[in-house]
C-alpha positions in Angstrom: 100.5 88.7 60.5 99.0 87.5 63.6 101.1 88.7 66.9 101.4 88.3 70.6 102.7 90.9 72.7 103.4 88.6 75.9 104.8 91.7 78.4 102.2 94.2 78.2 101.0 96.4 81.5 97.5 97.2 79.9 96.8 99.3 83.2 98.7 102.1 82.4 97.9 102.3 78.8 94.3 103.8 77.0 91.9 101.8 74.9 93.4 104.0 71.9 96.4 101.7 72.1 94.3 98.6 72.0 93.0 99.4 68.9 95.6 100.3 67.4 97.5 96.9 68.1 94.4 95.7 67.4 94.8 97.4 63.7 98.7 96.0 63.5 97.8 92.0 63.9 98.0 91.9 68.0 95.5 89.1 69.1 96.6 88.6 72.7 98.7 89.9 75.7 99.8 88.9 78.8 100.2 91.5 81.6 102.5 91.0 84.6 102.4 92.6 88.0 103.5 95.9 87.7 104.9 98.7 90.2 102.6 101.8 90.3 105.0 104.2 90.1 104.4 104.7 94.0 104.8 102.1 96.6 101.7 100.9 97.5 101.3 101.2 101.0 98.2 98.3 101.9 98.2 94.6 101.1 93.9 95.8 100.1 95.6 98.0 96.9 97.7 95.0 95.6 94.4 92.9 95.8 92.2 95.3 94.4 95.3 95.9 91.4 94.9 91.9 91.0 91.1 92.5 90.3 91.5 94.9 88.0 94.4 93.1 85.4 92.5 89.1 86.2 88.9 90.9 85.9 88.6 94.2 84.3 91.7 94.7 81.8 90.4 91.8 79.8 86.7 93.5 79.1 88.6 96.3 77.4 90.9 94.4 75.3 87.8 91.8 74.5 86.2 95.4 73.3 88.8 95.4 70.5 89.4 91.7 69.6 92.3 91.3 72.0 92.8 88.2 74.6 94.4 89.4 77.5 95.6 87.1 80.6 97.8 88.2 83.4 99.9 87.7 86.6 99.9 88.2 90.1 103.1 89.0 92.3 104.6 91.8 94.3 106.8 93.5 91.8 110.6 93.8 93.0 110.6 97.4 93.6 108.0 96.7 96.5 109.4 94.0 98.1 111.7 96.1 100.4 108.8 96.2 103.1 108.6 92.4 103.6 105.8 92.4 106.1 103.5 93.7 103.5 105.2 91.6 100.8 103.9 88.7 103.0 100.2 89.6 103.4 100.3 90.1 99.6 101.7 86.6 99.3 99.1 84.9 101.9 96.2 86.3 99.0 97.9 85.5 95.7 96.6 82.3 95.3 93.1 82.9 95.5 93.8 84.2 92.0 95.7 81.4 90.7 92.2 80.0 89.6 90.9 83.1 87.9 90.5 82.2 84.1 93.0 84.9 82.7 95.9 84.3 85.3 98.5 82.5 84.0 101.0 82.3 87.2 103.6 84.4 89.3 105.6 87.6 87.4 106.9 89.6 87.7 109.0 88.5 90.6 113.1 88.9 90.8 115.1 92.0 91.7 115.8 95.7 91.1 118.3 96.7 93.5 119.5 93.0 94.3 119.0 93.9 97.8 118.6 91.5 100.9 115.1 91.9 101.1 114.2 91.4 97.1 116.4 87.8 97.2 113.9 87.3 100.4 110.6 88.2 98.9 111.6 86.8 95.5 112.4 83.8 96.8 109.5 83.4 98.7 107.2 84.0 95.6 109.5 81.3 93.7 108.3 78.8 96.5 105.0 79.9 95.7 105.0 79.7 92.1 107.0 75.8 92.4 104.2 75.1 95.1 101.4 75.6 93.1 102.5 74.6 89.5 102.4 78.2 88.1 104.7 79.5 85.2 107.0 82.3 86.4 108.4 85.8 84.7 111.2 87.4 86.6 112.4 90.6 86.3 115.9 91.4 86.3 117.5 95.2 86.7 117.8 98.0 84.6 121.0 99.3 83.3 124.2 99.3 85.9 122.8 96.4 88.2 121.7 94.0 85.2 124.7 91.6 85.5 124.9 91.3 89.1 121.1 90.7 89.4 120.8 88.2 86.6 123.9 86.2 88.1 122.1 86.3 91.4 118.9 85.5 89.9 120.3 82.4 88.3 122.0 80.8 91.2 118.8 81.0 93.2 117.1 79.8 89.9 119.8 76.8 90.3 119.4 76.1 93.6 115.0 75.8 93.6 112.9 72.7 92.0 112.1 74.2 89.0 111.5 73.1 85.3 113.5 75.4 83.3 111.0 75.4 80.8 108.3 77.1 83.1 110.7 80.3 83.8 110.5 83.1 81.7 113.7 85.9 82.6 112.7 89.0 81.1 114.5 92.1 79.8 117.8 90.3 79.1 120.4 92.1 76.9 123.6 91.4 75.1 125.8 91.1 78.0 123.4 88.8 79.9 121.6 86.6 77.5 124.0 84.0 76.8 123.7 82.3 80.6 119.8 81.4 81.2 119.6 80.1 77.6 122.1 77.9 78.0 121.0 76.8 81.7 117.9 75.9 79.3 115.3 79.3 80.8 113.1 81.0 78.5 114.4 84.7 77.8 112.7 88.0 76.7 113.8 91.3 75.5 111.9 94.2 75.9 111.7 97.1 74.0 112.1 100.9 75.0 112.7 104.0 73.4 115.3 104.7 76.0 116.6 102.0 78.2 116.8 98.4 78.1 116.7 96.9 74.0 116.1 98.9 70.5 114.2 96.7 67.6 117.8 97.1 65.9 119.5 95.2 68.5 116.7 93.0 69.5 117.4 91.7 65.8 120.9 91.5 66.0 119.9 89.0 69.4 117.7 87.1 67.2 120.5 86.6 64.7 123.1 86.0 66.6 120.6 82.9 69.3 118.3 82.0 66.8 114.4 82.1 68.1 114.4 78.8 70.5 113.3 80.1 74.1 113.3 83.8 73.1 109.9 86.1 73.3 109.7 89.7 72.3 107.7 92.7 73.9 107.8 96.0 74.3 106.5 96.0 78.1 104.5 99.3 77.3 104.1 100.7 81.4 103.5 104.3 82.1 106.8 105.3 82.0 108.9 106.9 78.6 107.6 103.8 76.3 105.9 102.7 73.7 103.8 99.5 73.0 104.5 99.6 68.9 107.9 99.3 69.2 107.3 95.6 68.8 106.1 95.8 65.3 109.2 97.9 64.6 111.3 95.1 65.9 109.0 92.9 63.1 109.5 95.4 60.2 113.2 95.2 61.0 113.3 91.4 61.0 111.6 91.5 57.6 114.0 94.0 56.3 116.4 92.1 56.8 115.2 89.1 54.3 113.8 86.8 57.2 110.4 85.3 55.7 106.9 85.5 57.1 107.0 82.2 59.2 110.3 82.8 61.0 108.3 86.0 61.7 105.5 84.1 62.9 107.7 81.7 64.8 109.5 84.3 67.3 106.2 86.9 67.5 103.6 84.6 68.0 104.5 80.7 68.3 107.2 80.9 70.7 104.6 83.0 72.9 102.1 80.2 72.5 104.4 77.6 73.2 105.8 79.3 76.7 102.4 80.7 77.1 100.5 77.3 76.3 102.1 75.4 79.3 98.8 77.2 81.4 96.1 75.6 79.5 94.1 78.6 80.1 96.4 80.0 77.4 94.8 78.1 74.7 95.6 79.8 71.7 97.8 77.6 69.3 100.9 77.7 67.3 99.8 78.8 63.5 101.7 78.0 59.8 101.1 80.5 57.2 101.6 78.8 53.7 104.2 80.3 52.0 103.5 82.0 48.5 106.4 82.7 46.1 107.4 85.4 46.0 106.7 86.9 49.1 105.6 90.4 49.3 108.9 93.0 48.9 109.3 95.0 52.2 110.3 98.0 51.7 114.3 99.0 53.1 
């Protein structure tokens, strides 16, 4: 089957593992803004990051089949140093018209601090501003509930389609609120925090597949990008048919995706063929 891994930090990853998503059915990604595991300490390096994931990133996916658009943003675990946060911000939308760049993300919080509600803010304006589709980050482990409440009260309070935000790496404990304020949600996949393929399945059973995208972020950190088929074996397992499949891990992509025209790859059916192939359990 045909898949889209729509959280996918390319930059950090060899042109092994494009092949072999290549291999599994991947035919596009989208990459956010990522921290580099250091903060960067010149608004030049974010710009010169930008070039790389709007202009570089997608000649070596093209190399193996693979689509690959992007954002731009100062990631939340940067945006403690606002005066470089704003230089950043002064550049970003010189790339809004690259051909891969698909709008503001990751943007949102990781410690839920003073500065990170400033900078993310700020971004939000941005992203409202100039029409752009936004992905927002909300916090690992302990600070999850307390940063995905504050990140949906500022959410509340901008003038913002619902439709056009994107709030990543929800779990079961925080899930339930920006569906039903009407956001699109995500989980990601790790081997070690945030969501396992068993329990992204569980979310899909529980919510259904409106509003919901799947990836497996795939950084530089303890993860790994094949975790997402995993999550699809699992779904198949458990006697869920090819199109539902196709609905959650590459249509609903398309359709959150597609709102950028630059995104113009389109929602597919496969016609179904009785009886389906058995997968094994």
């Amino acid at each position: 089957m045909q898949i889209i891994q729509p959280h996918y930090h390319g930059i950090a990853r060899t042109a092994q593992d494009y092949e072999r998503m290549a291999m599994s059915g991947v035919v596009a990604v989208g990459e956010p803004a990522f921290w580099a595991g250091f903060d960067r300490a010149y608004p030049e390096t974010f710009l010169d990051y930008f070039r790389q994931i709007s202009e570089f990133e997608p000649t070596r996916a093209a190399e193996y089949g693979i689509r690959h658009f992007c954002w731009v943003a100062v990631n939340p675990k940067e945006a403690e140093n606002p005066e470089l946060s704003y230089e950043v911000m002064r550049h970003m939308p010189a790339f809004f018209d690259k051909p891969t760049v698909l709008g503001v993300g990751e943007i949102g919080f990781h410690k839920t601090s003073k500065n990170e509600e400033e900078i993310f803010e700020a971004q939000l304006d941005m992203a409202i501003k100039h029409d752009q589709l936004i992905v927002i980050h909300t916090p690992h482990l302990a600070d999850k509930v307390r940063g995905t409440k504050r990140t949906l009260e500022i959410l509340a309070h901008a003038d913002v389609d619902p439709e056009r935000v994107w709030v990543d790496h929800v779990e079961e404990h925080t899930i339930r609120e920006p569906l039903d304020a009407g956001y699109w949600v995500g989980f990601t996949l790790y081997p070690i925090t945030k969501c396992s393929p068993r329990r992204g399945v569980d979310m899909l059973e529980q919510y259904g597949r409106e509003r919901i995208l799947v990836n497996s972020s795939a950084d530089w950190g303890p993860s790994d990008p094949f975790l997402l088929q995993e999550c699809i074996l699992e779904f198949r397992r458990r006697n869920h048919s090819l199109q539902e499949a196709i609905e959650i891990f590459h249509n609903n992509p398309c359709r959150f995706l597609g709102q950028n025209p630059k995104f113009d790859i389109k929602p597919i059916r496969v016609e179904e063929i009785e009886p389906e192939p058995a997968v094994a359990g």
